[in-house]
C-alpha positions in Angstrom: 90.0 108.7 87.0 92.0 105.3 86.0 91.2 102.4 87.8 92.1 98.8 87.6 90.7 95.9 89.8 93.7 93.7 91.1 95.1 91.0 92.4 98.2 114.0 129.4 100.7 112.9 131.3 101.2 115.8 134.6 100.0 118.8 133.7 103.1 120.6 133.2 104.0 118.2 130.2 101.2 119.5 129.0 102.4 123.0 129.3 105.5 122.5 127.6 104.1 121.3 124.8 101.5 123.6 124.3 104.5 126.0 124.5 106.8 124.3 121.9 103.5 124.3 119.6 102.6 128.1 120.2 106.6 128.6 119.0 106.8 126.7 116.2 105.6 127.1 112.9 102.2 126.2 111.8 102.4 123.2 109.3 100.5 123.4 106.1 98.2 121.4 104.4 100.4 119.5 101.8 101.1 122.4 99.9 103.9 123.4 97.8 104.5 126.4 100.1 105.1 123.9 103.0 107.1 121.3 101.4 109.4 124.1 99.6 109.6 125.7 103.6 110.7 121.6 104.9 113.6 121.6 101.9 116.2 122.8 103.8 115.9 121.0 106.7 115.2 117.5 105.0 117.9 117.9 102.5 119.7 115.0 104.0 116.7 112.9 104.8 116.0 109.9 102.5 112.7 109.4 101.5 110.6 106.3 102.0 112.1 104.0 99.9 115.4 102.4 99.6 117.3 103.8 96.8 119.0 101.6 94.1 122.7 101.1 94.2 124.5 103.7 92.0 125.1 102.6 88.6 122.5 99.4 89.2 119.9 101.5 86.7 116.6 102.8 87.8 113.7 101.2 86.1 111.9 101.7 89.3 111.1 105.5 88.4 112.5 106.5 91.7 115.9 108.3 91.7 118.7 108.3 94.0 121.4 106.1 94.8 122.3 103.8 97.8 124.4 101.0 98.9 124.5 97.3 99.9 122.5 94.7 98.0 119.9 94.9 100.5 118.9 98.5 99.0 119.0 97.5 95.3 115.9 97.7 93.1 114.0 94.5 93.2 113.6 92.2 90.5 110.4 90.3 88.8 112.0 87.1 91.2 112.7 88.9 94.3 108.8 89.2 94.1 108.2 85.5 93.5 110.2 84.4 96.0 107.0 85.4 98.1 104.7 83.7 96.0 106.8 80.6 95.3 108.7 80.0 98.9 109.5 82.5 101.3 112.1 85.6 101.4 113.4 88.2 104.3 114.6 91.1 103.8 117.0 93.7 106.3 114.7 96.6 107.2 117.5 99.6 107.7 114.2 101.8 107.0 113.0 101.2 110.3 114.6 101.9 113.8 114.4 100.5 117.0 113.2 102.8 119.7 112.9 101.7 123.3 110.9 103.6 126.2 112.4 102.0 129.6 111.4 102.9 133.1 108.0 102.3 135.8 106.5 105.5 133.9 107.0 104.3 130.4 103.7 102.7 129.5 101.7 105.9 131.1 103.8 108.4 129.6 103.4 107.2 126.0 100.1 106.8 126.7 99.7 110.2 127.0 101.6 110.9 123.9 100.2 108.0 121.2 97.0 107.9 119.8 96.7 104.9 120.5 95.9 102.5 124.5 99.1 102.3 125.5 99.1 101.6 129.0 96.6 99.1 128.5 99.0 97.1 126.0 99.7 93.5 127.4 102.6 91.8 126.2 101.1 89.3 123.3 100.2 92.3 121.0 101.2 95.3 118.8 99.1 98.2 117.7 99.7 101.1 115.4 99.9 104.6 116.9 100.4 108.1 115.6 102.6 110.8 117.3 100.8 114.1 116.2 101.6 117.8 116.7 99.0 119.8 118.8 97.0 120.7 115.5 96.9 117.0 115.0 99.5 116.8 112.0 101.4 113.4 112.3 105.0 113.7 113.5 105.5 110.0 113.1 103.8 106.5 112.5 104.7 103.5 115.0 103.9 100.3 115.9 104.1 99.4 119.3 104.8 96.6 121.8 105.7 96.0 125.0 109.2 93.4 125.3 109.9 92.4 128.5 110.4 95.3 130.7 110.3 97.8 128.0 107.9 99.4 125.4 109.4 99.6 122.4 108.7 100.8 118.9 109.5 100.7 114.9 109.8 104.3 113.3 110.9 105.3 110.0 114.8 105.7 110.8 114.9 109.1 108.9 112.8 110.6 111.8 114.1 108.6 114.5 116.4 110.9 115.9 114.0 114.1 116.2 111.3 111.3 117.5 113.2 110.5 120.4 114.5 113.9 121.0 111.1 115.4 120.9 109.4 112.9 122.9 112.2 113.2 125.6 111.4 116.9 125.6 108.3 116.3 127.5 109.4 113.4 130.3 110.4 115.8 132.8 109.6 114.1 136.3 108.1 110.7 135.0 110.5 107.6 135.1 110.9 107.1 131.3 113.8 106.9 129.1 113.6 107.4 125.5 116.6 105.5 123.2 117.4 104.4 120.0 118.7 100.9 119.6 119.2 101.4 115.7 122.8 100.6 116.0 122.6 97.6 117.9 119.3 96.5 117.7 117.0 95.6 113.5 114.3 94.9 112.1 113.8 91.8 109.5 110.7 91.0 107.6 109.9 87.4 107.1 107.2 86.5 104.5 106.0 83.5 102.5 105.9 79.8 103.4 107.9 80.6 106.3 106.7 78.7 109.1 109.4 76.0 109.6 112.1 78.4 109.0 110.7 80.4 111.9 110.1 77.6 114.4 113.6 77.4 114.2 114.4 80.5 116.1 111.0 80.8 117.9 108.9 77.8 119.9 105.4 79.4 119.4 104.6 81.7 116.5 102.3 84.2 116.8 98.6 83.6 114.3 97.1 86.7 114.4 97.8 90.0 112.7 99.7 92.4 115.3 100.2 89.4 117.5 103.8 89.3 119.2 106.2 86.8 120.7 109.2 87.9 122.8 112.1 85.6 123.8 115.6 85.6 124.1 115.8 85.5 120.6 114.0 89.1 120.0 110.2 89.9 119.6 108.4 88.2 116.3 105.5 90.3 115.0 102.5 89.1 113.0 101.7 91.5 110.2 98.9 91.6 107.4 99.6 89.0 104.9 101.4 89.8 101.9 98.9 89.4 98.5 97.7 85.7 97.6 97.9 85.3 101.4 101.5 85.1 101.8 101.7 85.3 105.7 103.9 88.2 106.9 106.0 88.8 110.4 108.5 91.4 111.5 111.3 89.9 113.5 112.7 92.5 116.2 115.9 91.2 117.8 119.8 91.8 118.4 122.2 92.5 115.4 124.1 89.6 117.0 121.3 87.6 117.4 120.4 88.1 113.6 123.8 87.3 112.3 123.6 84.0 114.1 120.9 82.7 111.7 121.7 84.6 108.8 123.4 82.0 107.0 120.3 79.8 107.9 117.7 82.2 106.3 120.0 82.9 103.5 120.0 79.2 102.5 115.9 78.3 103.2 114.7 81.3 102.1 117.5 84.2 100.2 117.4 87.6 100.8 115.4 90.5 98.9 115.6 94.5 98.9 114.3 96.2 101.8 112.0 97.9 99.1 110.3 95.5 98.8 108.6 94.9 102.1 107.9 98.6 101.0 106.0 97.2 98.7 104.0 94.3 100.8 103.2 97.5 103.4 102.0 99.7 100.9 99.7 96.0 99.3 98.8 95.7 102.9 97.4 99.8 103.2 99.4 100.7 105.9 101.2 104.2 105.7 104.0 104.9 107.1 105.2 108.5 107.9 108.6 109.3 106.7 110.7 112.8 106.7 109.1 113.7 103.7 105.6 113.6 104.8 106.8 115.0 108.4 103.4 117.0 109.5 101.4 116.7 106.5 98.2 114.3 107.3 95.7 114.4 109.7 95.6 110.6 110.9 91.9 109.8 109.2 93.5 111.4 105.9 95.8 108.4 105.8 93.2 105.8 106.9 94.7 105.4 110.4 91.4 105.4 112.5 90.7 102.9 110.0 94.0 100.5 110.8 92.9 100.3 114.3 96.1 103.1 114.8 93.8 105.8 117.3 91.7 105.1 120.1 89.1 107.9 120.7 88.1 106.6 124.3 91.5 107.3 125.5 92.7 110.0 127.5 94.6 113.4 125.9 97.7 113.2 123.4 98.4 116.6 121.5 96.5 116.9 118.9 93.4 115.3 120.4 91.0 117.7 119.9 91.6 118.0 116.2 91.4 114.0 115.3 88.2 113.7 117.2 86.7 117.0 115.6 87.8 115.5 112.4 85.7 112.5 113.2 82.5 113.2 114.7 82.1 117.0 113.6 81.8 116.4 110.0 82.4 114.1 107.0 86.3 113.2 106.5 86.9 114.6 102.8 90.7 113.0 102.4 91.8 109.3 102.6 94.4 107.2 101.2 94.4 105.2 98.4 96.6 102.7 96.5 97.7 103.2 93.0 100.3 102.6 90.4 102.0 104.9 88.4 105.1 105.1 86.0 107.2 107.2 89.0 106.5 109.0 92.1 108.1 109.8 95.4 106.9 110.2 99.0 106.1 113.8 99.6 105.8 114.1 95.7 102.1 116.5 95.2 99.4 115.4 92.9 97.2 117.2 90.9 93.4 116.5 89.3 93.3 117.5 85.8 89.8 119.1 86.5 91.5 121.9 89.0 94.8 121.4 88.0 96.3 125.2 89.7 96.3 123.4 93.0 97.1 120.2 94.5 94.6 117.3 95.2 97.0 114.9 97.8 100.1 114.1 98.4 102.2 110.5 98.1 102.9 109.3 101.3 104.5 106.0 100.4 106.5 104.0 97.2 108.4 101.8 96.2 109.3 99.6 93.0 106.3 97.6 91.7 107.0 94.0 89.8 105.9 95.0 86.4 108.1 98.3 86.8 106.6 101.8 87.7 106.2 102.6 91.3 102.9 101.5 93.3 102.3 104.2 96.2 99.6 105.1 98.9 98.4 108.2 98.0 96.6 110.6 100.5 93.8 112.6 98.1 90.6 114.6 98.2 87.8 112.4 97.6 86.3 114.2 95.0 89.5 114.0 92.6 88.7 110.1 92.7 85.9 111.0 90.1 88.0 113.4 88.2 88.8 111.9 84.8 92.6 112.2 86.1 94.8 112.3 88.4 98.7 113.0 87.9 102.0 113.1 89.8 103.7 116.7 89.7 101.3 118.7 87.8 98.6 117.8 85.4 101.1 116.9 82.9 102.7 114.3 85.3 102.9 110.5 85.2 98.9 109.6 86.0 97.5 107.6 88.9 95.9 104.3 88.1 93.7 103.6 91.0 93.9 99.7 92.3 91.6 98.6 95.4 92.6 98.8 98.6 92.8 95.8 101.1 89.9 96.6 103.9 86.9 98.8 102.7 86.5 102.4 103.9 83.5 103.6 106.4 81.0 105.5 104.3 81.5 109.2 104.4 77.9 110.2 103.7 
């Protein structure tokens, strides 16, 4: 291995979707087989990261192609704008999804993984949407804003994440809704406090900490490396373009891939179309993220996360590495055993020195393997870089 050190709601809900599961087919376990079985479907879907502009060049080792400056491939200064000021970035990636209604709170709750209904108003938390067999449909992070819960999902699985979750409403008062088109996400990071206090009174100072005003939600998030703080500003597409200009001229814009990058830094995962059903929740650290809450009550796919965690030892977690390219959904393989696949990418994006740096989901016993390569054994190989937060002990 290379390493490198470095910087239930009613019962009848329950019903249907015990119904829905016993039709559908049953996902795989990051297989070729499974992801050759998605291709079809996703065909249109974009992966997790933004793609650069066509005819920009990709140094990034990530095809593709894309428009708006927001989506080209950063540069070695869009990165030290972070370290030397402050930068936002346009997050198209992620959409805004809103749960309105007296019911809301209680029916997510029985849907997350996470305490919903116990969420007061001055904090976020991460929370998994999983299948019955505990496969994760989608990653969110969730808050309530005035009257409303609402969420950030990757916007390639927005659409089926509403639909599905409105599948199993039925009598509680809850609406389901994507605000994508009128509603954005921004991420602010750097020496950004003044900027901010421009728009917002009162910043929030702890990680998942949120603010709500007129002027949208603002959102703590981990800090970006050397300590750069980090905050995800929720608001109005209107409200946005009225201090545009302003944030263009104390801070300048970067790619979207970018805060790609600072997530992937920061260890958090994000489930994207191309890694639709694939993990577990422990397999991508999310227990460990604070993103499930085993004293809760029932969510589909219950039983199977709390097996995975108190009936024996979790074999599969995520790790951060760089490598020369890589997408999401893109299978690795351990030169020791290299007929089968040892994990799966679950997130890149464009790393300053070039290559890709990713969060890889992998067996823990390929991390002693001499290597570890994208696509086959003969791949692009993993170098292995240390995570953020330190894993529980598995033994």
């Amino acid at each position: 291995m290379t390493t490198a050190a470095n910087s239930t709601f009613p019962l009848n809900a329950a019903a249907v979707q015990a119904a829905v599961a016993s039709s559908a087919p049953s996902p795989g376990l990051g297989t070729a087989a499974h992801a050759a079985s998605h291709a079809a479907t996703e065909a249109s879907a974009s992966s997790s990261v933004p793609r650069p502009v066509a005819g920009a060049g990709d140094s990034s080792g990530i095809s593709g192609s894309s428009s708006g400056a927001a989506n080209r491939v950063p540069e070695r200064a869009d990165f030290d704008r972070i370290t030397a000021g402050g930068a936002f970035a346009v997050l198209d990636q992620l959409a805004v999804i809103d749960a309105a209604g007296a019911d809301a709170g209680s029916f997510l709750h029985t849907q997350l993984s996470n305490d919903v209904e116990n969420l007061d108003s001055g904090a976020a938390r991460l929370a998994g949407y999983c299948s019955p067999k505990g496969r994760l449909l989608a990653s969110v992070l969730v808050w309530r804003a005035d009257q409303t819960i609402r969420m950030l999902a990757s916007a390639d699985l927005s659409a089926r994440l509403v639909k599905r979750l409105s599948m199993f409403v039925l009598r509680a008062k809850a609406k389901l809704a994507d605000l994508s088109t009128t509603h954005i996400a921004i991420g602010i990071a750097g020496e950004v406090t003044a900027v901010l206090s421009r728009i917002f009174a009162v910043l929030p100072d702890t990680v998942h900490g949120v603010v709500t005003t007129e002027a949208g939600s603002l959102i703590r998030v981990p800090d970006a490396p050397a300590g750069r703080a980090r905050f995800l500003w929720v608001t109005s597409r209107e409200q946005f373009e009225s201090h545009r200009d302003m944030l263009a001229q104390q801070l300048g814009e970067v790619p979207a891939a970018l805060w790609d990058w600072l997530d992937i830094h920061a260890g958090e995962p994000r489930i994207t179309a191309a890694t639709y059903e694939q993990f577990v929740p422990q397999m991508i650290n999310f227990e460990v993220l604070g993103g499930v809450n085993f004293k809760k009550g029932c969510y589909p796919g219950q039983e199977i996360v709390a097996r995975s965690q108190y009936r024996g030892t979790i074999k599969r977690r995520a790790m951060l590495v760089h490598t020369e390219a890589a997408s999401a959904g893109d299978e690795v393989f351990d030169s020791a055993d290299p007929g089968q696949p040892c994990g799966m990418i679950v997130n890149a994006a464009p790393a300053p020195g070039g290559g890709v740096d990713c969060l890889v989901e992998i067996k823990l016993a390929s991390l002693d393997s001499a290597s570890v390569h994208v696509g086959s054994a003969q791949g692009p190989a993993l170098t292995f870089l240390p995570l953020p937060y330190v894993l529980p002990s598995e033994a």
